[in-house]
Biopython code that builds the backbone (N, CA, C, O; Angstrom):
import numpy as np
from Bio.PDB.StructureBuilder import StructureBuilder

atoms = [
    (1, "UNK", "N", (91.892, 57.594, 0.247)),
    (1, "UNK", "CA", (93.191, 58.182, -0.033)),
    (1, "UNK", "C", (92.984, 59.365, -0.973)),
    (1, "UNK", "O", (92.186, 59.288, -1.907)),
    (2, "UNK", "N", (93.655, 60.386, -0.741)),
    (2, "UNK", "CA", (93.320, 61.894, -1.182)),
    (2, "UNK", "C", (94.609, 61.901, -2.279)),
    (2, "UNK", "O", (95.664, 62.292, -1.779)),
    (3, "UNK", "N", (94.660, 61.559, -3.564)),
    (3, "UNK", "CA", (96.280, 61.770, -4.012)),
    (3, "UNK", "C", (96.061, 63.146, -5.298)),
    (3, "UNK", "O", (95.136, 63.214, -6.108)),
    (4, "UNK", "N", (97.128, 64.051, -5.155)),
    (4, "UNK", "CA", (97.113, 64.556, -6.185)),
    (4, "UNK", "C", (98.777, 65.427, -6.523)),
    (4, "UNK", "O", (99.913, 65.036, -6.255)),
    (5, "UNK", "N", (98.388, 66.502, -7.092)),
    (5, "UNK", "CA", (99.830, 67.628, -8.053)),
    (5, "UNK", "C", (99.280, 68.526, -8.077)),
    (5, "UNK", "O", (98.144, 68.460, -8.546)),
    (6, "UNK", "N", (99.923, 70.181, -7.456)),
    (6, "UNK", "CA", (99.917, 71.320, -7.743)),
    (6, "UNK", "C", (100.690, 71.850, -8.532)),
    (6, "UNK", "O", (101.722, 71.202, -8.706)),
    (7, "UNK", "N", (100.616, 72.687, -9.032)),
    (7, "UNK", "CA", (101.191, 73.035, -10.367)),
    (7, "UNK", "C", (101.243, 74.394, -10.175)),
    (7, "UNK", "O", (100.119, 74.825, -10.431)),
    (8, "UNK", "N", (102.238, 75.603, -9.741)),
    (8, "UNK", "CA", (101.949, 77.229, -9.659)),
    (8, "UNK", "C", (102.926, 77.206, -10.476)),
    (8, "UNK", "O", (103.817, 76.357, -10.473)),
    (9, "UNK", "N", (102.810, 78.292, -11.355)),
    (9, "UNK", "CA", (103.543, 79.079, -12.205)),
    (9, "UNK", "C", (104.018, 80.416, -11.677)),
    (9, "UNK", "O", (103.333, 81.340, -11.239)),
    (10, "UNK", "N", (105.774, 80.301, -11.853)),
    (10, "UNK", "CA", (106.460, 81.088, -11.531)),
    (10, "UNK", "C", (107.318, 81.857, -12.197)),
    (10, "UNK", "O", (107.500, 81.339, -13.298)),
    (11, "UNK", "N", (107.886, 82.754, -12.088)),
    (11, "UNK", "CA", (109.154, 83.009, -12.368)),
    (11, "UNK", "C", (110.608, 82.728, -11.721)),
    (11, "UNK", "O", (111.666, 82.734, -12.350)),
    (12, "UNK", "N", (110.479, 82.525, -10.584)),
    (12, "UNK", "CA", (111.065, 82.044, -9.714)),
    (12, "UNK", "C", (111.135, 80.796, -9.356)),
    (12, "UNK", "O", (111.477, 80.850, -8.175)),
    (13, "UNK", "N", (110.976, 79.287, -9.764)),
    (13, "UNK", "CA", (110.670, 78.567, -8.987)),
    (13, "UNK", "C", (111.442, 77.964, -8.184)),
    (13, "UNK", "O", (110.885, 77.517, -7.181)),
    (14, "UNK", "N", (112.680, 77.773, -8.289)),
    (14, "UNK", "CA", (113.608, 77.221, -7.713)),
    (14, "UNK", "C", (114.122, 77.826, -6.082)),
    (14, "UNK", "O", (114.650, 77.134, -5.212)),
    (15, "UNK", "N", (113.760, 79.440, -5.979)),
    (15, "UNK", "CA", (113.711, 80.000, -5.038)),
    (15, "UNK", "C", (112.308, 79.958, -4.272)),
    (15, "UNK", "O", (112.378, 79.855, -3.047)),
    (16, "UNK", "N", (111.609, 79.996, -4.595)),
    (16, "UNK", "CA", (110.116, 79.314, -4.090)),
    (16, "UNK", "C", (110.052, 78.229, -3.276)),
    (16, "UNK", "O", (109.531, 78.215, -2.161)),
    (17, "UNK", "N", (110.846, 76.859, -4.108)),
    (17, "UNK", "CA", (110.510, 75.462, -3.642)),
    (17, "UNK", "C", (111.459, 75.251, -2.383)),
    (17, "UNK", "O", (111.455, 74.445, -1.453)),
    (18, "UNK", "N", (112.201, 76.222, -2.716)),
    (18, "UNK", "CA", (113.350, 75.663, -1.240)),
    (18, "UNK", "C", (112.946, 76.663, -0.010)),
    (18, "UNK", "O", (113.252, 76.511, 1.173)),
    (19, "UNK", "N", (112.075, 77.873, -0.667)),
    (19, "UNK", "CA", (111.617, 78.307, 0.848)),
    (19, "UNK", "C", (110.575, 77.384, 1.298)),
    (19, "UNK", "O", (110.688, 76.973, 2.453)),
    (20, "UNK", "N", (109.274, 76.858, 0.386)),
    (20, "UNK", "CA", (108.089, 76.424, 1.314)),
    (20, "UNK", "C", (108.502, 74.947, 1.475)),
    (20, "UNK", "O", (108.027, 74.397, 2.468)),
    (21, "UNK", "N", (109.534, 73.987, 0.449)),
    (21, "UNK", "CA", (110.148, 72.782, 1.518)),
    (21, "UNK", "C", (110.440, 72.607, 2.252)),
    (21, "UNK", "O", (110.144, 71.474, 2.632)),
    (22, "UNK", "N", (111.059, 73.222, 2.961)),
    (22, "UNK", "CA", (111.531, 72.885, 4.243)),
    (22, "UNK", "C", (109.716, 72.271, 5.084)),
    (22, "UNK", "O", (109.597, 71.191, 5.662)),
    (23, "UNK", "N", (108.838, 73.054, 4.949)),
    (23, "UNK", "CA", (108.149, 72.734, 6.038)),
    (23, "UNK", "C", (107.033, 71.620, 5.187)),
    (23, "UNK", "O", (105.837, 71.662, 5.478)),
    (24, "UNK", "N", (107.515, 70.703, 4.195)),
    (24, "UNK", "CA", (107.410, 69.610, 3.323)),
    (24, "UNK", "C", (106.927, 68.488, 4.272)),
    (24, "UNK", "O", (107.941, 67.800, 4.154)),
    (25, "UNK", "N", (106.181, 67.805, 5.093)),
    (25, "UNK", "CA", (105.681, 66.476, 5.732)),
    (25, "UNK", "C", (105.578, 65.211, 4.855)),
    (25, "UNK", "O", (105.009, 65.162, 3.764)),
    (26, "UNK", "N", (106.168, 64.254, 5.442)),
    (26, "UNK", "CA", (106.556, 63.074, 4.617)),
    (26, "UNK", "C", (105.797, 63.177, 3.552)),
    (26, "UNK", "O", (106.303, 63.210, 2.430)),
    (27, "UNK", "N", (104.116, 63.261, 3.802)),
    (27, "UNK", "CA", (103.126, 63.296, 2.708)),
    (27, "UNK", "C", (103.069, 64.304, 1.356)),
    (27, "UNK", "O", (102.303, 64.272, 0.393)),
    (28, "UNK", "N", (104.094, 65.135, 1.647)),
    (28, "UNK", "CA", (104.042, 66.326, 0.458)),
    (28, "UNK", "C", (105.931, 66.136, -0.280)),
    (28, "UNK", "O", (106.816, 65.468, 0.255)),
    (29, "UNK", "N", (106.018, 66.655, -1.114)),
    (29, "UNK", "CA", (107.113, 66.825, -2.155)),
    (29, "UNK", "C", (106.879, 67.855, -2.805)),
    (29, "UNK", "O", (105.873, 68.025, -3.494)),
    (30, "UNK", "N", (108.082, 68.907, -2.604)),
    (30, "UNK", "CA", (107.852, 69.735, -3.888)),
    (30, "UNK", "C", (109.288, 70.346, -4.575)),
    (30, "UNK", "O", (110.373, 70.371, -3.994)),
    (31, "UNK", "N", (109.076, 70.731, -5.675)),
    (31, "UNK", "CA", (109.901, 71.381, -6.213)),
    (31, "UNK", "C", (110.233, 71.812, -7.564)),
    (31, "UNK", "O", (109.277, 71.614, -8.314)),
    (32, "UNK", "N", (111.041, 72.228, -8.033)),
    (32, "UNK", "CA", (110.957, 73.445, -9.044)),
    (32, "UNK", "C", (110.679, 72.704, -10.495)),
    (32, "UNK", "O", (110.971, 71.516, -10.631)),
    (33, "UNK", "N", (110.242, 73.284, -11.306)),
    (33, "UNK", "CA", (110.173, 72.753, -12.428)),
    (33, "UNK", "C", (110.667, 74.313, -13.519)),
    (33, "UNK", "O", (110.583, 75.383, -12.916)),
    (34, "UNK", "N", (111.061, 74.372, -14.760)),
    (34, "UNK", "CA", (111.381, 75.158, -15.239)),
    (34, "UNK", "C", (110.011, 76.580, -15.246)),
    (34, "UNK", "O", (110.569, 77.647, -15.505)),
    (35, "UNK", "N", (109.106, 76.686, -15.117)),
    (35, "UNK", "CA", (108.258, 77.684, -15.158)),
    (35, "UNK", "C", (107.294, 77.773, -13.921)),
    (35, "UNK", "O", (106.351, 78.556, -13.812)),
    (36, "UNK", "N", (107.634, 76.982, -13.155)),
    (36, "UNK", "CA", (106.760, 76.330, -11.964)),
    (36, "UNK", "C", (107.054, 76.012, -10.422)),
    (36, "UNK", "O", (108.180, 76.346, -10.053)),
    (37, "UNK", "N", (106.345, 75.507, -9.600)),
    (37, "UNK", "CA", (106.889, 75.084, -8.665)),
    (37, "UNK", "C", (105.650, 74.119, -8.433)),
    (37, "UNK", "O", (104.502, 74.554, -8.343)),
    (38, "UNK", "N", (105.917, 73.015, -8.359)),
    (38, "UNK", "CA", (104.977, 71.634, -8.058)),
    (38, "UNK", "C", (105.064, 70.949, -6.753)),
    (38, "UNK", "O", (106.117, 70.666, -6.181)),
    (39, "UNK", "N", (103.793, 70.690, -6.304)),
    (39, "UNK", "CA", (104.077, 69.616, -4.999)),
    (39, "UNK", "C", (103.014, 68.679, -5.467)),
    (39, "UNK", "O", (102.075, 69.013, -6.190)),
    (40, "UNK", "N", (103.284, 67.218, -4.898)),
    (40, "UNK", "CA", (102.931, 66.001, -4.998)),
    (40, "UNK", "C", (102.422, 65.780, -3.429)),
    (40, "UNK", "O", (103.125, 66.210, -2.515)),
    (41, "UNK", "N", (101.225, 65.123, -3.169)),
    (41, "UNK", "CA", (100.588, 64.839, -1.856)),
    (41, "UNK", "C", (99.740, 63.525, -1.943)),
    (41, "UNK", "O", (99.150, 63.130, -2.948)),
    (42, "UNK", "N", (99.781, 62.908, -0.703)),
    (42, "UNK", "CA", (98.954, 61.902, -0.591)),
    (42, "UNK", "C", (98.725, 62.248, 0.964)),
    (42, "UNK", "O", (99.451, 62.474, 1.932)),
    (43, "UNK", "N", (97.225, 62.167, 0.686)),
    (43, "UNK", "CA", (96.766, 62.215, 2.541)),
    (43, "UNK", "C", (95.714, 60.965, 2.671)),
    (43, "UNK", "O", (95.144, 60.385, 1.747)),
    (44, "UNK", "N", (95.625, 60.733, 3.976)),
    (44, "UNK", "CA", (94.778, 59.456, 4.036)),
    (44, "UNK", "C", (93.167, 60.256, 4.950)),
    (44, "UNK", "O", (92.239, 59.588, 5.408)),
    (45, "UNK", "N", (93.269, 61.705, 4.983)),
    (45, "UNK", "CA", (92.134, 61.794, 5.625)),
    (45, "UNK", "C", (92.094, 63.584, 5.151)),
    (45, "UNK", "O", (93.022, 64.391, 5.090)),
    (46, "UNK", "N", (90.683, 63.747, 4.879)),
    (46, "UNK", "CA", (90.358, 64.987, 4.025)),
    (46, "UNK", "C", (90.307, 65.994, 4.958)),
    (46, "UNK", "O", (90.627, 67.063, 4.439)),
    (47, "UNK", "N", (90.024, 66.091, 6.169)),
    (47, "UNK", "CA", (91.100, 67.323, 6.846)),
    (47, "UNK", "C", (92.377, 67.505, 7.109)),
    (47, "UNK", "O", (92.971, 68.570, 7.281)),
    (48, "UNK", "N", (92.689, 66.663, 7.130)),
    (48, "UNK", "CA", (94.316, 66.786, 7.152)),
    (48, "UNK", "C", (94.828, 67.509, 5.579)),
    (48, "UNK", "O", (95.510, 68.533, 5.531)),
    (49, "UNK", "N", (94.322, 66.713, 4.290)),
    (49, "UNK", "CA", (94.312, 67.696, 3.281)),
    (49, "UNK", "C", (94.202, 68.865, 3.007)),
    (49, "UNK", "O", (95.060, 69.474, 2.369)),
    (50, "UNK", "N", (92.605, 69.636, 3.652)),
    (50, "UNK", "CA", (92.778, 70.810, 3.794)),
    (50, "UNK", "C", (93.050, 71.115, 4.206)),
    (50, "UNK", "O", (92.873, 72.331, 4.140)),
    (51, "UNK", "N", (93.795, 70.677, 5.154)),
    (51, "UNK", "CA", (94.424, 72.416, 6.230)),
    (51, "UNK", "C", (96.127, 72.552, 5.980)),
    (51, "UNK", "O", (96.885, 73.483, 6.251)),
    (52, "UNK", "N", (96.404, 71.132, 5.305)),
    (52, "UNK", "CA", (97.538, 71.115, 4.919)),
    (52, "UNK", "C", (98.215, 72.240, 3.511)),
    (52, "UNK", "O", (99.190, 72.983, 3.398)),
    (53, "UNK", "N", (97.024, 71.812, 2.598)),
    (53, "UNK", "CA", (97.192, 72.276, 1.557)),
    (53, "UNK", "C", (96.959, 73.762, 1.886)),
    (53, "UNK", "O", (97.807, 74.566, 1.500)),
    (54, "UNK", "N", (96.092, 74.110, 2.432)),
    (54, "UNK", "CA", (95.976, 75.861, 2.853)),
    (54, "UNK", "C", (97.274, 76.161, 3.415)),
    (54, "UNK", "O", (97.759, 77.123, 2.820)),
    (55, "UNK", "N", (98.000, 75.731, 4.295)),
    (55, "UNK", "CA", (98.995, 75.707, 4.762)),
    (55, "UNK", "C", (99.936, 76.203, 3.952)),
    (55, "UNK", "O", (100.435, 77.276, 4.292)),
    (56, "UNK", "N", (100.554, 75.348, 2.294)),
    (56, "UNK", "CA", (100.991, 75.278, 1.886)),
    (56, "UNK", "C", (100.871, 76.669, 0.651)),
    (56, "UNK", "O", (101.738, 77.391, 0.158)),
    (57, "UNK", "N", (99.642, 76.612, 0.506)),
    (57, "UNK", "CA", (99.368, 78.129, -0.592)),
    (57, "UNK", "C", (99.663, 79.096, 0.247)),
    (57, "UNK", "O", (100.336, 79.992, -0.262)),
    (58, "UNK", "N", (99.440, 79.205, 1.173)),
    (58, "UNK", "CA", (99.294, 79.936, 1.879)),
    (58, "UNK", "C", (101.296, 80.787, 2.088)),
    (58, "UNK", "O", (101.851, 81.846, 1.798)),
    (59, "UNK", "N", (101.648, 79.507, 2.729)),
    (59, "UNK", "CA", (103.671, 79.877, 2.252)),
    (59, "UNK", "C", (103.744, 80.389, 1.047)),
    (59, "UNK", "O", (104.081, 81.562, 0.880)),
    (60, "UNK", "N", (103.376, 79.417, -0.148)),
    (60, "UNK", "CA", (103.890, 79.625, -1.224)),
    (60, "UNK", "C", (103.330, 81.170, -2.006)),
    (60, "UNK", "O", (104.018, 81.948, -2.668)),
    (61, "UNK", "N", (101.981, 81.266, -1.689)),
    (61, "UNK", "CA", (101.796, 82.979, -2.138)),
    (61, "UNK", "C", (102.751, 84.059, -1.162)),
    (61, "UNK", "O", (103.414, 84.815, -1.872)),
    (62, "UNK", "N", (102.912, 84.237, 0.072)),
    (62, "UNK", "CA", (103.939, 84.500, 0.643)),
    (62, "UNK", "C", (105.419, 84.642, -0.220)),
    (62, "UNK", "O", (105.928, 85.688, -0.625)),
    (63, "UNK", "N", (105.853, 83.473, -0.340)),
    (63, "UNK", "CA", (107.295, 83.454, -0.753)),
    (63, "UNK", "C", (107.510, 83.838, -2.099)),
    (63, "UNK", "O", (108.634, 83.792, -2.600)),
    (64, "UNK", "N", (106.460, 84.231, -2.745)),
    (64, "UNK", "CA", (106.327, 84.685, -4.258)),
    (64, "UNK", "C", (106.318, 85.733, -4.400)),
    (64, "UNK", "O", (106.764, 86.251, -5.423)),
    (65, "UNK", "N", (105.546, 86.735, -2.924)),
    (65, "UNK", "CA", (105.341, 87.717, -2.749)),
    (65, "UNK", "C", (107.179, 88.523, -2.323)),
    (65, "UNK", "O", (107.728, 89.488, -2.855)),
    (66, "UNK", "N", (107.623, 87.700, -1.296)),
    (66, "UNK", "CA", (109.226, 88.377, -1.156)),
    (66, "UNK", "C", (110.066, 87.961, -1.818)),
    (66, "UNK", "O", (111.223, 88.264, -1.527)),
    (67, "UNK", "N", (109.809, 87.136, -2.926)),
    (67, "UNK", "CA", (111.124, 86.681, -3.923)),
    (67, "UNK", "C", (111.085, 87.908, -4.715)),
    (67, "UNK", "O", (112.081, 88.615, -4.866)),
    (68, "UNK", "N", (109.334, 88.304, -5.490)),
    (68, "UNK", "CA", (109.379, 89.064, -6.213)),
    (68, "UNK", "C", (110.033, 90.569, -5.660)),
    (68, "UNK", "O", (110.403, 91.506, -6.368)),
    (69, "UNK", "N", (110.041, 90.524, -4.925)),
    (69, "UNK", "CA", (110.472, 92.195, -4.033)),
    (69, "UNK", "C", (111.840, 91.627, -4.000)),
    (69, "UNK", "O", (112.386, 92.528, -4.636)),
    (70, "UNK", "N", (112.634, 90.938, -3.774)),
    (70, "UNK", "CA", (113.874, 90.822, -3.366)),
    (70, "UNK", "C", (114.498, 90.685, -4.883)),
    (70, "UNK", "O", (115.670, 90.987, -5.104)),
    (71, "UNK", "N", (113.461, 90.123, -6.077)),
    (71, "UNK", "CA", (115.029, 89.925, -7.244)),
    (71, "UNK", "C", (114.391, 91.400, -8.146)),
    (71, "UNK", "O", (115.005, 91.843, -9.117)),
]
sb = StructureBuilder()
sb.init_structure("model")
sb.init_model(0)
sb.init_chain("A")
sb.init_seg("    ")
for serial, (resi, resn, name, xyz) in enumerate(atoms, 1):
    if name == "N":
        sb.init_residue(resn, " ", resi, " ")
    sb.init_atom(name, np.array(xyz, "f"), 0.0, 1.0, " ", f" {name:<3s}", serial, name[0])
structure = sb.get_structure()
C-alpha cells in the first residue's frame, strides 16, 4: 500500500483545488488549505501511483499557470 500527502503552495488555493478535483479518483482527495492546495492518496500498486500522481502535477502546475494569468 502506497499512502501519502502533497502539499503545493499557493496563492490561490481554493481556485486550484476545484479545478484539478474534479478529475479526483476515489483514491485521491484534495483541497484547499489556507496557503496551499493538498491531496491525500492511497494506491495499492506503484504504477498506478505514478502515473496517477504525474497526472495530477501535471493539472495542478497547469491550473496555477491560468489562475495566475486570469486573477
Amino acid at each position: 500500500m502506497i499512502k501519502g500527502k502533497i502539499k503545493i503552495n499557493s496563492k490561490n488555493p481554493e481556485e486550484i483545488s476545484k479545478s484539478v478535483g474534479p478529475d479526483n479518483l476515489c483514491n485521491l482527495h484534495t483541497w484547499a488549505e489556507e496557503d496551499a492546495v493538498v491531496t491525500e492518496f492511497e494506491f495499492n500498486e506503484l504504477n498506478t501511483a505514478i502515473s496517477t500522481l504525474d497526472d495530477l502535477l501535471e493539472s495542478t502546475k497547469l491550473a496555477k499557470k491560468v489562475v495566475s494569468k486570469w486573477k
